[in-house]
N, C-alpha and C positions, 0 to 999 in steps of 0.2 A: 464335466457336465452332469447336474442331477436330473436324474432320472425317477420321474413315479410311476408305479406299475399300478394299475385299476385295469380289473376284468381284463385283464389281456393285453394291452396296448399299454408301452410306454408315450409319455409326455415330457418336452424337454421342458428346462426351467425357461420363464418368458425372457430373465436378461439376455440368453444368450441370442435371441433376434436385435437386440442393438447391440451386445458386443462379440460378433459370429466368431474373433480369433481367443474370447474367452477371457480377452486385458479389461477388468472393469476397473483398473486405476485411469483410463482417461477422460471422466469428467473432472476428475479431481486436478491433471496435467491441463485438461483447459480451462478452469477454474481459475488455477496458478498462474496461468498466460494470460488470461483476461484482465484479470486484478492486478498481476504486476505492469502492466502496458497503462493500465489506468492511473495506478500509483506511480511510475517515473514520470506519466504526462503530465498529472499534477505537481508532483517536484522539481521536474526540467522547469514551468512556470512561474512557482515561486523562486525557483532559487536561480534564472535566468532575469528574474524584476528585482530581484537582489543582489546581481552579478552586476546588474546596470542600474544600480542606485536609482529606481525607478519605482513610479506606483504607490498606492494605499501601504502597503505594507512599511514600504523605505522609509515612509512620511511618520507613521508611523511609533518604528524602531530609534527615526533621529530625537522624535520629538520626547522618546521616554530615556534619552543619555547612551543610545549604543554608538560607537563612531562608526565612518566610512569601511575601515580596513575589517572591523569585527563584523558588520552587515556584511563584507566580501565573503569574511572566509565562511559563515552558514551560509550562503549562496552558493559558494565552489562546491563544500560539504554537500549541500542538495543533487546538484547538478551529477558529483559523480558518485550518490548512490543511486540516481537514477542509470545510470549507465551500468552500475553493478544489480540493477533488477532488470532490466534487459539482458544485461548478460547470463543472469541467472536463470533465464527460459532454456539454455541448452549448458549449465553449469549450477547444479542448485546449493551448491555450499556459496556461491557469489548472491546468487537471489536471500538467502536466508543473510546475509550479512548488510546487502540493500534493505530489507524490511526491516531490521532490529535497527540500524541506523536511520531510518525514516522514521521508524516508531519514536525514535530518541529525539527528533528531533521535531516532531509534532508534540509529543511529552511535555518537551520544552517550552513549546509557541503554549501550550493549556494549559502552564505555569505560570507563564509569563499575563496570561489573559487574567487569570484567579488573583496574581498578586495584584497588579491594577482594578481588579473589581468591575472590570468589564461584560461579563457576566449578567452583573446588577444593573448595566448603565441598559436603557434602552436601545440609545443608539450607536454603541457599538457591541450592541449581543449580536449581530450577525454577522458579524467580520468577527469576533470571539467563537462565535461555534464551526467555523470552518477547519482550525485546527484538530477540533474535538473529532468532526468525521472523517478527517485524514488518516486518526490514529487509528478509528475504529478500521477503516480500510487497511491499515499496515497491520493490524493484527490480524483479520480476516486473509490478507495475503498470505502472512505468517503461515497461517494453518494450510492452507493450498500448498504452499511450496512445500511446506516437511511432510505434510500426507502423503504428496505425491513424488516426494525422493524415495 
């Protein structure tokens, strides 16, 4: 606890009124919890509309040459790092491996959008920028989760 001395009278520092036992890593641990709960929800959905060959996306992926079996297996991929960013709320070497494998594979989907030039197309720049803020979220997680290990 810091302490300033003026004229007589110590004053505590002000953090220690919101954090009385002294731990000021836990906005960074809810931070971490926030973000990763946000990022597997968004992953359990795409990669659950991909496990069932379903939705904008599916339609998508068949129509630019990916098969059946290859949409499964980045769906199952999603699915279980989402389950490895949940896990990672009370295990964070699993959260750090959920977020670098989400990162990869949002990376991927903003590759994938760039090589088609969708980007450029009107009407699908906004199904093209969804990836973009997926990744910017997996690296924002990123940083929550190693801060706060």
């Amino acid at each position: 606890m810091l302490a300033i001395r003026r004229r007589g009278y110590s004053r505590a520092d002000p953090a220690d009124a919101y954090f009385p036992t002294g731990d000021r890593t836990m906005p960074m641990e809810i931070g971490s919890i926030v973000c990763s709960v946000a990022l597997a929800v968004v992953s359990l959905g795409f990669g659950a509309q991909k496990l069932q060959l379903r939705g904008r996306t599916w339609t998508m992926l068949r129509g630019r040459g990916y098969s059946a079996r290859t949409v499964r297996a980045i769906g199952t991929g999603q699915v279980v790092l989402a389950a490895a960013l949940i896990a990672g709320i009370f295990f964070a070497p699993l959260g750090i491996i959920g977020c670098l494998g989400t990162a990869a594979v949002y990376l991927w989907g903003v590759g994938l959008h760039v090589t088609y030039g969708d980007y450029g197309n009107p009407d699908t720049r906004g199904a093209a920028l969804l990836p973009l803020a997926f990744l910017a979220l997996s690296i924002i997680t990123l940083v929550f989760v190693v801060a706060s290990s």
